[in-house]
N, C-alpha and C positions, 0 to 999 in steps of 0.2 A: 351471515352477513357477507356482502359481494364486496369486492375488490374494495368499488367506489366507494363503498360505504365505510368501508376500514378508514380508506385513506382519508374522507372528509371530517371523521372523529378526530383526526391528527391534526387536522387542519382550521377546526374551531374557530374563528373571530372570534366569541366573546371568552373563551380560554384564552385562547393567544394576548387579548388586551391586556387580561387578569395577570396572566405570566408577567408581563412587561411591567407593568403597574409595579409589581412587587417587586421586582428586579432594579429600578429605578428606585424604588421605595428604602429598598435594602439598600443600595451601595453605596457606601459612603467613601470609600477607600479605592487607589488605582488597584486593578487586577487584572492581570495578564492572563491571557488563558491562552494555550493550544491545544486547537483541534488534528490530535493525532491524524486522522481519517481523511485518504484523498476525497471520500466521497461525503464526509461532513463537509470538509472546505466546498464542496459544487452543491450541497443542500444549505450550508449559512447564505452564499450567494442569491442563491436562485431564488429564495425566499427571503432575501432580504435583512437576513437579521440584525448587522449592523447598524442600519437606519432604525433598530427599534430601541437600542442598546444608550444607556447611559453612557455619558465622555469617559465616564470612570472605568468603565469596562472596555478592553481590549481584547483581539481576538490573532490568533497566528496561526496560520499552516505549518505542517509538521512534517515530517517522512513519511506518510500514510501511502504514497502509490507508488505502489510496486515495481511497473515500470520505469517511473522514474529512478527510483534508488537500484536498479538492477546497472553495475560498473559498465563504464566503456568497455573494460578489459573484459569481462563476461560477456559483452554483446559483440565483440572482437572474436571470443572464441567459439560463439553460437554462428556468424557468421563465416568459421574457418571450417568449423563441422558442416556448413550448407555446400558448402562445395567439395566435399569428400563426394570421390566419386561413388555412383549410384546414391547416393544418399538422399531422403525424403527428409527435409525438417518440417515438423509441423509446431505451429506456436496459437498462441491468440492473437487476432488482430492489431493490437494495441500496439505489439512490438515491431510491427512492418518496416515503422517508418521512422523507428528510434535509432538517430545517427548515432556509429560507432566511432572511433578515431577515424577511419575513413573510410566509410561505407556507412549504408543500410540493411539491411536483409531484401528490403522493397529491391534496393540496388544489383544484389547479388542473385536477385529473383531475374532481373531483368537482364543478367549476363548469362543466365541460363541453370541456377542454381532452382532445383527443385524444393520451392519454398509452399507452404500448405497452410490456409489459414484455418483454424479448427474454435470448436466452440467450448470444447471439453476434452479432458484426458482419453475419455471413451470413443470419441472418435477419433483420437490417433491409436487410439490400440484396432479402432475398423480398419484405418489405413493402412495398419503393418500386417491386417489377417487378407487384405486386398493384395497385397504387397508383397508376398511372402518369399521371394528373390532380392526383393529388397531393403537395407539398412531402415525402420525408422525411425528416428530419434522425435521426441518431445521435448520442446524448450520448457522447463518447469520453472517459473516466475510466479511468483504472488509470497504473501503472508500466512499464517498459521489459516486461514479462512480456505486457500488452495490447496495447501499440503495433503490435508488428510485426501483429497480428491485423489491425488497425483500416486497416492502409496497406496491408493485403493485398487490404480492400474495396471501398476506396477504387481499389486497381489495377484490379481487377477491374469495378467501375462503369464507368472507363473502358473498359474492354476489349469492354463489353457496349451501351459509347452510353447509359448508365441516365441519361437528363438531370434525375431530381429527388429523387439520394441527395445528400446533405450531410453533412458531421462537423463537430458542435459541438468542440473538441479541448480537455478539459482535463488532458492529458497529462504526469506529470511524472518526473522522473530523479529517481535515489532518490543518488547518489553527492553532488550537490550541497549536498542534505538536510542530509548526514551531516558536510559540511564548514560549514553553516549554524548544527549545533548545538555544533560544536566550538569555534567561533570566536566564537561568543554566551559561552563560558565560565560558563554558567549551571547545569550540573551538569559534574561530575568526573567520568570512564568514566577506566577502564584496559583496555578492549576492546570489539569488535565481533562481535558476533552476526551473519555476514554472511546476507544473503537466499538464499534456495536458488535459489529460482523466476528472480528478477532475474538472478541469478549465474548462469544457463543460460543466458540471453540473453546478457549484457553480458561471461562472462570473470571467472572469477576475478583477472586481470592488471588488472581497473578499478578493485579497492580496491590498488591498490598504493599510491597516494598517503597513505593513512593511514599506514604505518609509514615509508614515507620522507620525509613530510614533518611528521607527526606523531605517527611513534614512537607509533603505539597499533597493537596486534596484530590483526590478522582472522581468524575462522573461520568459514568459510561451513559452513552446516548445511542438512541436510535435516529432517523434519518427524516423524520419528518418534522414541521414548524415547531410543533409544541415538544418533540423530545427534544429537541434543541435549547429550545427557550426554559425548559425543566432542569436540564443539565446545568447551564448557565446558573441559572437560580442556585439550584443545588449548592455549587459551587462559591457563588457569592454570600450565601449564607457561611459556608464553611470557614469564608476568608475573615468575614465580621467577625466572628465568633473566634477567631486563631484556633480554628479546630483543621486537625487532617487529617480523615477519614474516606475510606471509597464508600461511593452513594453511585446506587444501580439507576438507573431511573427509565432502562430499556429492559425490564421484570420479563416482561412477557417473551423475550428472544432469552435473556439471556441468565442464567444461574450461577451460583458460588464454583464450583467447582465444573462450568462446562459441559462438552460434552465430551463422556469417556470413551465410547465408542470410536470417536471421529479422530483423539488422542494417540489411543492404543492405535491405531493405522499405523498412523505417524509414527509414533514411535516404534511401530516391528521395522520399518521399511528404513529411515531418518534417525540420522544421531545428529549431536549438534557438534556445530566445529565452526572456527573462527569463518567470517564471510565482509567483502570487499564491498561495501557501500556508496555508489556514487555520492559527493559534497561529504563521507566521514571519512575514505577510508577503507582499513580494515578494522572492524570492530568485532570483539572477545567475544567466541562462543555466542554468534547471532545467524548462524546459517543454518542451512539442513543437507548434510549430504550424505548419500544413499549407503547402507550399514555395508560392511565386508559380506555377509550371509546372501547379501542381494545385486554383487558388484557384477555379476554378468548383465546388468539389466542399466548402469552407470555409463554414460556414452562418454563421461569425462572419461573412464577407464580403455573404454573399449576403442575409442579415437584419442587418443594424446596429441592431438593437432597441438602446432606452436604460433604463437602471435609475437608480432612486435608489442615496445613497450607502448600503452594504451596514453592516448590524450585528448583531452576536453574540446569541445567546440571552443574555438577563439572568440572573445567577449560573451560567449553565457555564462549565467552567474546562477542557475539552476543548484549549485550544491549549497549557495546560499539560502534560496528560499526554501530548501529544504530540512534546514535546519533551524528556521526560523528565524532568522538573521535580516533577511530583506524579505518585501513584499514584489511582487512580481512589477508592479507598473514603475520600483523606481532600477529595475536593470534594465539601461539604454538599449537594450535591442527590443524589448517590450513592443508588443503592436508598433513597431518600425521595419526592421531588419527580421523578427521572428514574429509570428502568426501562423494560428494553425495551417492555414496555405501551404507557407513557408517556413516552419518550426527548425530552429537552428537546434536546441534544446528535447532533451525529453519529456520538464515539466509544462511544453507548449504541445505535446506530441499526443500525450494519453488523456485518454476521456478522465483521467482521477487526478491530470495534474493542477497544481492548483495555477500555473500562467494560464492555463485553458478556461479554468474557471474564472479566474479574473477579466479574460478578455473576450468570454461566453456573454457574460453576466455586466457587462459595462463597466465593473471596478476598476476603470482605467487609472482615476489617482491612488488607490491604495483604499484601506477601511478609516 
Protein backbone atom coordinates (compact mmCIF):
# COMPACT_ATOMS: atom_id res chain seq x y z
CA UNK A 1 0.00 0.00 0.00
CA UNK A 2 1.77 3.62 -1.10
CA UNK A 3 1.93 6.53 1.09
CA UNK A 4 -1.31 7.83 -0.69
CA UNK A 5 -3.18 5.17 -0.13
CA UNK A 6 -2.37 4.86 3.65
CA UNK A 7 -3.27 8.22 4.16
CA UNK A 8 -6.58 8.32 2.21
CA UNK A 9 -7.79 5.05 4.50
CA UNK A 10 -7.43 7.77 7.36
CA UNK A 11 -9.13 10.05 5.63
CA UNK A 12 -12.39 8.34 4.80
CA UNK A 13 -15.65 10.62 4.39
CA UNK A 14 -18.09 8.01 4.98
CA UNK A 15 -16.01 6.91 8.19
CA UNK A 16 -15.28 10.37 9.27
CA UNK A 17 -19.39 11.07 9.02
CA UNK A 18 -19.94 7.66 10.95
CA UNK A 19 -17.44 8.91 13.57
CA UNK A 20 -19.14 12.26 14.07
CA UNK A 21 -22.74 10.79 13.88
CA UNK A 22 -21.68 8.82 16.99
CA UNK A 23 -19.93 11.27 18.83
CA UNK A 24 -22.77 13.70 18.50
CA UNK A 25 -25.02 10.76 19.22
CA UNK A 26 -23.12 9.84 22.42
CA UNK A 27 -22.53 13.14 24.21
CA UNK A 28 -24.78 14.22 26.24
CA UNK A 29 -22.54 15.76 28.99
CA UNK A 30 -19.87 18.92 28.80
CA UNK A 31 -16.29 17.22 28.22
CA UNK A 32 -13.10 18.86 28.22
CA UNK A 33 -10.50 17.25 26.44
CA UNK A 34 -6.77 18.11 25.89
CA UNK A 35 -4.95 17.29 23.16
CA UNK A 36 -1.46 16.74 24.79
CA UNK A 37 0.40 16.83 21.28
CA UNK A 38 1.70 20.13 19.50
CA UNK A 39 1.07 18.18 16.47
CA UNK A 40 -2.56 16.90 17.36
CA UNK A 41 -3.32 20.60 18.00
CA UNK A 42 -1.95 21.49 13.90
CA UNK A 43 -3.93 18.09 12.77
CA UNK A 44 -7.56 18.88 14.91
CA UNK A 45 -7.06 22.44 12.95
CA UNK A 46 -6.09 21.71 9.74
CA UNK A 47 -8.79 19.15 9.39
CA UNK A 48 -11.19 20.87 10.92
CA UNK A 49 -12.33 18.92 13.81
CA UNK A 50 -14.00 21.44 15.86
CA UNK A 51 -16.70 22.33 13.30
CA UNK A 52 -17.54 18.70 13.40
CA UNK A 53 -17.77 18.31 17.22
CA UNK A 54 -20.92 18.70 19.31
CA UNK A 55 -21.24 22.15 21.76
CA UNK A 56 -20.81 19.62 24.30
CA UNK A 57 -17.51 18.60 23.48
CA UNK A 58 -14.44 20.86 23.97
CA UNK A 59 -11.04 20.64 23.02
CA UNK A 60 -7.59 22.32 24.57
CA UNK A 61 -3.93 22.43 23.66
CA UNK A 62 -1.53 21.17 26.12
CA UNK A 63 2.39 21.43 26.54
CA UNK A 64 3.02 19.04 23.56
CA UNK A 65 5.81 21.32 21.62
CA UNK A 66 8.79 21.04 22.82
CA UNK A 67 10.10 24.22 21.68
CA UNK A 68 7.83 25.86 23.11
CA UNK A 69 8.00 24.48 26.73
CA UNK A 70 12.04 24.54 26.33
CA UNK A 71 12.72 27.79 29.49
CA UNK A 72 14.05 31.28 28.43
CA UNK A 73 16.68 30.35 31.04
CA UNK A 74 17.77 27.18 28.95
CA UNK A 75 17.50 29.14 25.64
CA UNK A 76 19.64 31.80 27.60
CA UNK A 77 22.16 29.34 28.20
CA UNK A 78 22.11 27.54 24.80
CA UNK A 79 22.59 30.92 23.51
CA UNK A 80 25.83 31.64 25.98
CA UNK A 81 27.28 28.24 24.96
CA UNK A 82 26.92 29.68 20.92
CA UNK A 83 29.44 32.22 21.63
CA UNK A 84 31.99 30.29 23.43
CA UNK A 85 34.77 30.65 21.48
CA UNK A 86 35.44 28.21 18.57
CA UNK A 87 32.23 26.77 19.46
CA UNK A 88 29.85 25.11 16.62
CA UNK A 89 26.24 24.92 18.11
CA UNK A 90 24.06 22.87 16.12
CA UNK A 91 20.19 22.56 16.89
CA UNK A 92 16.91 22.02 14.80
CA UNK A 93 15.47 24.65 12.96
CA UNK A 94 12.66 25.33 14.99
CA UNK A 95 14.79 26.86 17.62
CA UNK A 96 16.51 29.72 15.47
CA UNK A 97 14.04 32.06 16.02
CA UNK A 98 12.83 31.36 19.65
CA UNK A 99 13.39 34.61 21.64
CA UNK A 100 15.45 34.26 24.83
CA UNK A 101 15.27 36.98 27.50
CA UNK A 102 17.22 38.88 25.10
CA UNK A 103 18.33 37.42 22.14
CA UNK A 104 17.80 34.69 19.66
CA UNK A 105 20.22 32.19 18.37
CA UNK A 106 19.00 33.58 14.61
CA UNK A 107 20.44 36.84 16.65
CA UNK A 108 23.72 35.53 18.06
CA UNK A 109 24.04 33.65 14.50
CA UNK A 110 24.09 37.03 13.11
CA UNK A 111 26.68 38.67 15.52
CA UNK A 112 28.91 36.04 14.34
CA UNK A 113 28.17 33.19 16.67
CA UNK A 114 28.57 29.75 14.69
CA UNK A 115 25.03 28.50 14.73
CA UNK A 116 24.17 25.12 12.47
CA UNK A 117 20.84 24.09 11.53
CA UNK A 118 20.74 20.16 11.52
CA UNK A 119 17.96 17.69 10.78
CA UNK A 120 19.21 15.01 13.20
CA UNK A 121 21.60 14.15 16.07
CA UNK A 122 23.63 12.20 13.29
CA UNK A 123 24.37 14.97 11.56
CA UNK A 124 25.83 16.88 14.34
CA UNK A 125 28.01 14.13 15.35
CA UNK A 126 29.06 14.63 10.98
CA UNK A 127 29.84 18.04 11.98
CA UNK A 128 32.12 17.32 15.05
CA UNK A 129 34.07 14.38 12.80
CA UNK A 130 34.28 17.51 10.01
CA UNK A 131 35.21 19.53 12.86
CA UNK A 132 37.52 17.86 14.72
CA UNK A 133 39.52 21.18 16.32
CA UNK A 134 36.40 22.13 17.11
CA UNK A 135 33.87 22.34 20.26
CA UNK A 136 30.43 20.80 18.90
CA UNK A 137 27.71 20.90 20.95
CA UNK A 138 24.05 19.68 20.13
CA UNK A 139 21.10 21.57 21.60
CA UNK A 140 19.08 18.43 22.62
CA UNK A 141 15.17 19.53 22.85
CA UNK A 142 12.19 17.45 22.27
CA UNK A 143 10.24 14.71 24.26
CA UNK A 144 10.64 11.11 25.15
CA UNK A 145 9.97 10.70 20.91
CA UNK A 146 13.82 12.74 20.50
CA UNK A 147 15.61 11.26 23.40
CA UNK A 148 16.25 7.95 22.49
CA UNK A 149 17.69 9.56 19.11
CA UNK A 150 20.00 11.88 21.04
CA UNK A 151 21.55 8.95 23.54
CA UNK A 152 21.96 6.96 20.38
CA UNK A 153 24.65 9.82 19.40
CA UNK A 154 25.72 10.26 22.19
CA UNK A 155 26.56 6.05 22.13
CA UNK A 156 27.86 6.23 19.29
CA UNK A 157 30.42 9.45 19.79
CA UNK A 158 31.71 7.08 22.33
CA UNK A 159 31.99 4.21 20.19
CA UNK A 160 33.78 6.31 17.47
CA UNK A 161 36.42 8.24 20.38
CA UNK A 162 34.62 11.65 18.86
CA UNK A 163 36.37 13.83 21.70
CA UNK A 164 34.53 17.18 20.79
CA UNK A 165 30.67 16.15 20.42
CA UNK A 166 28.71 17.50 23.49
CA UNK A 167 24.80 17.55 24.33
CA UNK A 168 23.31 20.70 25.75
CA UNK A 169 20.11 18.47 27.12
CA UNK A 170 17.04 20.08 27.40
CA UNK A 171 15.04 17.21 27.57
CA UNK A 172 11.68 16.71 28.91
CA UNK A 173 8.91 13.72 30.03
CA UNK A 174 5.66 14.64 28.90
CA UNK A 175 3.69 12.35 31.62
CA UNK A 176 4.99 14.68 34.46
CA UNK A 177 3.61 17.69 32.43
CA UNK A 178 0.30 16.23 32.46
CA UNK A 179 0.40 15.51 36.33
CA UNK A 180 1.77 19.30 36.60
CA UNK A 181 -1.33 20.52 35.02
CA UNK A 182 -3.70 18.55 36.86
CA UNK A 183 -2.63 19.19 40.19
CA UNK A 184 -2.34 23.12 39.43
CA UNK A 185 -6.36 22.77 39.18
CA UNK A 186 -6.37 25.68 37.00
CA UNK A 187 -8.41 24.37 34.16
CA UNK A 188 -11.06 21.35 34.45
CA UNK A 189 -10.42 18.32 31.62
CA UNK A 190 -12.53 15.40 31.71
CA UNK A 191 -9.79 13.63 29.37
CA UNK A 192 -6.60 13.07 27.66
CA UNK A 193 -5.83 13.32 24.15
CA UNK A 194 -2.83 10.99 24.63
CA UNK A 195 0.44 11.62 22.18
CA UNK A 196 0.85 9.09 19.59
CA UNK A 197 4.54 9.59 18.82
CA UNK A 198 5.45 9.78 22.77
CA UNK A 199 3.12 6.74 23.38
CA UNK A 200 5.35 4.67 20.90
CA UNK A 201 8.23 5.25 22.95
CA UNK A 202 6.86 5.19 26.42
CA UNK A 203 3.75 2.46 26.32
CA UNK A 204 0.54 3.17 26.27
CA UNK A 205 0.75 1.39 30.25
CA UNK A 206 2.59 5.20 31.27
CA UNK A 207 -0.72 6.97 31.18
CA UNK A 208 -2.12 4.46 33.40
CA UNK A 209 -1.66 6.70 36.27
CA UNK A 210 -4.40 9.13 35.14
CA UNK A 211 -7.35 7.11 35.53
CA UNK A 212 -6.15 5.29 38.59
CA UNK A 213 -5.07 7.83 40.34
CA UNK A 214 -7.10 10.50 38.81
CA UNK A 215 -10.04 9.05 37.25
CA UNK A 216 -9.67 11.04 34.08
CA UNK A 217 -9.89 8.68 30.75
CA UNK A 218 -6.75 8.40 28.05
CA UNK A 219 -6.98 7.98 24.40
CA UNK A 220 -3.88 7.89 22.51
CA UNK A 221 -4.39 9.08 18.89
CA UNK A 222 -2.64 9.07 15.94
CA UNK A 223 -2.51 12.14 13.52
CA UNK A 224 -4.82 11.60 10.98
CA UNK A 225 -8.89 12.81 10.66
CA UNK A 226 -10.37 9.49 11.79
CA UNK A 227 -7.64 8.92 14.71
CA UNK A 228 -8.73 11.97 15.96
CA UNK A 229 -12.30 11.63 15.51
CA UNK A 230 -11.77 7.72 17.21
CA UNK A 231 -9.89 9.14 20.06
CA UNK A 232 -12.59 11.69 20.70
CA UNK A 233 -15.20 8.96 20.59
CA UNK A 234 -13.24 6.88 22.65
CA UNK A 235 -13.20 9.29 25.18
CA UNK A 236 -16.70 10.42 25.05
CA UNK A 237 -17.95 7.18 25.63
CA UNK A 238 -15.68 6.71 28.62
CA UNK A 239 -17.01 10.13 30.16
CA UNK A 240 -20.99 8.69 29.53
CA UNK A 241 -20.30 5.68 31.09
CA UNK A 242 -18.10 7.39 34.39
CA UNK A 243 -15.65 4.97 33.34
CA UNK A 244 -11.55 5.92 33.35
CA UNK A 245 -9.62 3.74 31.49
CA UNK A 246 -6.59 4.19 28.73
CA UNK A 247 -8.06 3.18 25.23
CA UNK A 248 -5.23 2.88 22.43
CA UNK A 249 -6.90 3.79 19.40
CA UNK A 250 -3.31 4.43 17.55
CA UNK A 251 -2.68 0.01 17.70
CA UNK A 252 -0.80 -0.04 14.70
CA UNK A 253 2.21 2.72 16.12
CA UNK A 254 1.74 2.18 19.27
CA UNK A 255 1.86 -0.93 22.09
CA UNK A 256 1.46 -1.43 26.04
CA UNK A 257 4.70 -1.41 27.04
CA UNK A 258 6.56 0.74 23.97
CA UNK A 259 9.34 0.42 22.65
CA UNK A 260 12.25 -1.27 24.67
CA UNK A 261 14.95 -0.83 22.51
CA UNK A 262 14.43 3.06 22.04
CA UNK A 263 14.08 3.06 26.19
CA UNK A 264 17.08 1.34 27.20
CA UNK A 265 19.11 4.11 24.97
CA UNK A 266 17.59 6.54 27.02
CA UNK A 267 17.94 5.17 29.84
CA UNK A 268 22.06 4.10 29.55
CA UNK A 269 22.77 7.74 28.50
CA UNK A 270 19.67 9.87 30.59
CA UNK A 271 18.50 9.90 34.18
CA UNK A 272 15.82 11.87 35.14
CA UNK A 273 16.02 15.02 37.36
CA UNK A 274 13.92 17.93 38.09
CA UNK A 275 13.58 20.32 34.65
CA UNK A 276 12.48 24.16 34.27
CA UNK A 277 9.38 24.48 31.96
CA UNK A 278 8.48 27.51 30.33
CA UNK A 279 4.46 28.70 31.77
CA UNK A 280 5.24 25.82 34.83
CA UNK A 281 8.19 26.35 36.14
CA UNK A 282 10.31 23.87 37.61
CA UNK A 283 8.45 20.62 37.62
CA UNK A 284 9.67 17.24 39.83
CA UNK A 285 11.60 14.69 38.08
CA UNK A 286 10.52 15.71 34.33
CA UNK A 287 13.84 16.19 32.52
CA UNK A 288 16.58 14.06 31.18
CA UNK A 289 20.03 14.88 31.97
CA UNK A 290 23.07 12.96 30.66
CA UNK A 291 24.10 10.07 33.50
CA UNK A 292 27.74 10.92 35.42
CA UNK A 293 29.31 7.55 33.34
CA UNK A 294 28.67 9.77 30.24
CA UNK A 295 29.45 13.59 31.61
CA UNK A 296 32.30 14.04 29.20
CA UNK A 297 29.91 14.22 26.42
CA UNK A 298 27.40 16.99 28.71
CA UNK A 299 28.33 20.49 27.31
CA UNK A 300 26.34 21.76 30.51
CA UNK A 301 29.41 20.15 32.28
CA UNK A 302 32.10 20.78 29.96
CA UNK A 303 30.99 24.80 29.57
CA UNK A 304 29.49 26.09 32.79
CA UNK A 305 28.70 29.45 30.98
CA UNK A 306 26.62 31.94 33.31
CA UNK A 307 23.45 33.80 32.53
CA UNK A 308 21.54 36.52 33.87
CA UNK A 309 18.30 35.98 35.68
CA UNK A 310 15.88 34.81 32.60
CA UNK A 311 12.58 36.85 31.51
CA UNK A 312 9.55 36.45 29.37
CA UNK A 313 8.62 38.53 26.35
CA UNK A 314 6.48 41.54 27.76
CA UNK A 315 2.72 40.78 27.13
CA UNK A 316 3.00 36.98 25.88
CA UNK A 317 0.85 34.94 27.50
CA UNK A 318 2.34 31.63 25.80
CA UNK A 319 2.78 29.78 29.39
CA UNK A 320 -0.73 30.30 29.45
CA UNK A 321 -1.89 28.47 26.47
CA UNK A 322 0.34 26.02 27.31
CA UNK A 323 -1.22 24.93 29.99
CA UNK A 324 -4.29 25.13 28.94
CA UNK A 325 -5.60 28.05 30.50
CA UNK A 326 -6.21 30.39 27.27
CA UNK A 327 -6.65 29.91 23.80
CA UNK A 328 -4.30 31.57 21.58
CA UNK A 329 -6.65 34.31 19.70
CA UNK A 330 -7.70 35.77 23.12
CA UNK A 331 -3.81 36.85 24.14
CA UNK A 332 -3.82 40.42 22.71
CA UNK A 333 -0.79 40.30 20.78
CA UNK A 334 -2.33 37.31 18.81
CA UNK A 335 -2.10 38.00 14.94
CA UNK A 336 -1.39 41.89 16.08
CA UNK A 337 1.92 42.51 17.60
CA UNK A 338 2.96 38.53 17.25
CA UNK A 339 2.66 36.51 13.80
CA UNK A 340 4.81 34.11 12.48
CA UNK A 341 6.48 37.13 10.57
CA UNK A 342 6.92 38.68 13.73
CA UNK A 343 6.60 36.00 16.64
CA UNK A 344 7.03 37.69 20.02
CA UNK A 345 6.56 34.21 21.66
CA UNK A 346 7.64 30.71 21.19
CA UNK A 347 4.05 29.16 20.84
CA UNK A 348 3.93 31.64 17.56
CA UNK A 349 7.60 30.48 16.54
CA UNK A 350 7.43 26.53 16.24
CA UNK A 351 5.85 24.55 13.57
CA UNK A 352 4.07 22.50 16.79
CA UNK A 353 2.94 25.60 18.38
CA UNK A 354 -0.43 25.76 18.92
CA UNK A 355 -0.48 30.15 18.13
CA UNK A 356 0.96 28.82 14.90
CA UNK A 357 -1.64 26.68 14.41
CA UNK A 358 -4.35 28.66 15.29
CA UNK A 359 -3.25 31.44 13.09
CA UNK A 360 -2.03 28.74 10.20
CA UNK A 361 -5.48 27.44 10.22
CA UNK A 362 -7.87 30.71 10.57
CA UNK A 363 -8.97 29.87 14.31
CA UNK A 364 -8.63 33.48 14.77
CA UNK A 365 -11.64 33.52 17.42
CA UNK A 366 -10.80 30.41 19.40
CA UNK A 367 -12.64 26.77 18.95
Amino acid sequence: MSVTELAARFRDPTTARALVEAIRARSTRLTRLMEFCGGHTHAILRFGIPTLLPPTVSLRSGPGCPVCVTSAADLDRAIALAQVEDVILTTFGDMIRVPGSRASLAQAKAEGADVRVVYSPLDALRVARENPQRPVIFLGVGFETTAPTVASAVLAAEAEGLGNFTVFSTHKLTPPATRAILAAGEVALDGIIGPGHVSAVIGADAWRFLPDEYAIPVAISGFEPLDMLQAVLALVEMVEENRADVTNTYARSVRLDGNPAAQQAMGKVFEVADAEWRGFGVVPASGLQIREEYARFDAARAFPVEVAPAKEPPGCRCGEVLRGMLLPPECALFAKACTPQSPVGPCMVSAEGACAAYYQYGERRGR
